[in-house]
C-alpha positions in Angstrom: -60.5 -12.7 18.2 -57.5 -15.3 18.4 -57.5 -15.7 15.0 -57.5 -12.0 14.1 -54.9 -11.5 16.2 -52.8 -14.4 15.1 -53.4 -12.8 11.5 -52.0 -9.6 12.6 -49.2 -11.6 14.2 -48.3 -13.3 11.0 -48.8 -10.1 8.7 -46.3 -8.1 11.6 -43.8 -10.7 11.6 -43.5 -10.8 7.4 -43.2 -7.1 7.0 -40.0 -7.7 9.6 -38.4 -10.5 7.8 -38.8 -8.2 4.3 -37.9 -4.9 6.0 -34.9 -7.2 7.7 -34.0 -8.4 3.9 -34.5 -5.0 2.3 -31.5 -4.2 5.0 -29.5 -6.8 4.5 -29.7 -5.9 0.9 -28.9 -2.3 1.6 -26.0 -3.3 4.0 -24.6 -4.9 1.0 -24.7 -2.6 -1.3 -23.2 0.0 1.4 -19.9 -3.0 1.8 -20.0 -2.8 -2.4 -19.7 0.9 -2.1 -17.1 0.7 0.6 -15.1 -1.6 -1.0 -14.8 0.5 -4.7 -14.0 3.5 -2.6 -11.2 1.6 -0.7 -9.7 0.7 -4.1 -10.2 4.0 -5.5 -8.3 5.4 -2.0 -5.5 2.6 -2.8 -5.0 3.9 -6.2 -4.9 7.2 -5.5 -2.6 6.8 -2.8 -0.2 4.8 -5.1 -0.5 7.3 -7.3 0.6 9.9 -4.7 3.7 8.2 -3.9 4.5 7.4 -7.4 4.1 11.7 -8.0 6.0 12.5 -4.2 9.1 9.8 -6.1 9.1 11.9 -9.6 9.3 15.2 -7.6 12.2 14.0 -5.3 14.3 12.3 -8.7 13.2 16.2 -10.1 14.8 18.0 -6.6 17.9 15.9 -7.3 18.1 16.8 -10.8 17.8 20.6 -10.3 20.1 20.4 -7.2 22.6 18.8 -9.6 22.0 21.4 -12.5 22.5 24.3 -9.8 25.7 22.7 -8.4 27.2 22.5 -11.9 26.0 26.2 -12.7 28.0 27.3 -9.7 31.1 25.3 -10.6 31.0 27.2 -14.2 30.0 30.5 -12.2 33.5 29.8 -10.3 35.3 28.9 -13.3 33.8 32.1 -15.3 35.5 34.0 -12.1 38.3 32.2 -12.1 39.1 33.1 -15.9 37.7 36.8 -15.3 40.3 37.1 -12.4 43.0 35.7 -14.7 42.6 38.0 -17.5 42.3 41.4 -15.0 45.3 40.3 -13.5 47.2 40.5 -17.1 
């Protein structure tokens, strides 16, 4: 009875150490996993910032183009002005 209870003993305590390894394995692969989907976060964050920078250099540029428009409107009004007066 000792025996056959120091059997089942043994056979218990292996299936824990290769359930324990099949989750040690499994924790790794789950850090793997973490890990690529931090560096795909990272990129795409970079890549956000990079986009948010092209839209502000884009606001600038309009801003500018719309400033010079209303300095030609002005000048346009200035000349229209000019030639009622005449």
């Amino acid at each position: 009875m000792k025996r056959m209870l120091a059997l089942l003993f043994v056979v218990a305590l292996s299936f824990t150490v290769i359930s324990g390894c099949a989750s040690q394995s499994a924790v790794k692969q789950l850090q793997a996993d973490r890990d690529a989907m931090m560096q795909r976060m990272d990129a795409l964050e970079q890549k956000q910032i990079d986009t948010a920078k092209d839209c502000e250099d884009a606001a600038r540029r309009a801003e500018a183009a719309a400033d010079r428009a209303e300095a030609m409107a002005d000048k346009c009004e200035s000349i229209f002005m000019k030639q009622m007066k005449k």
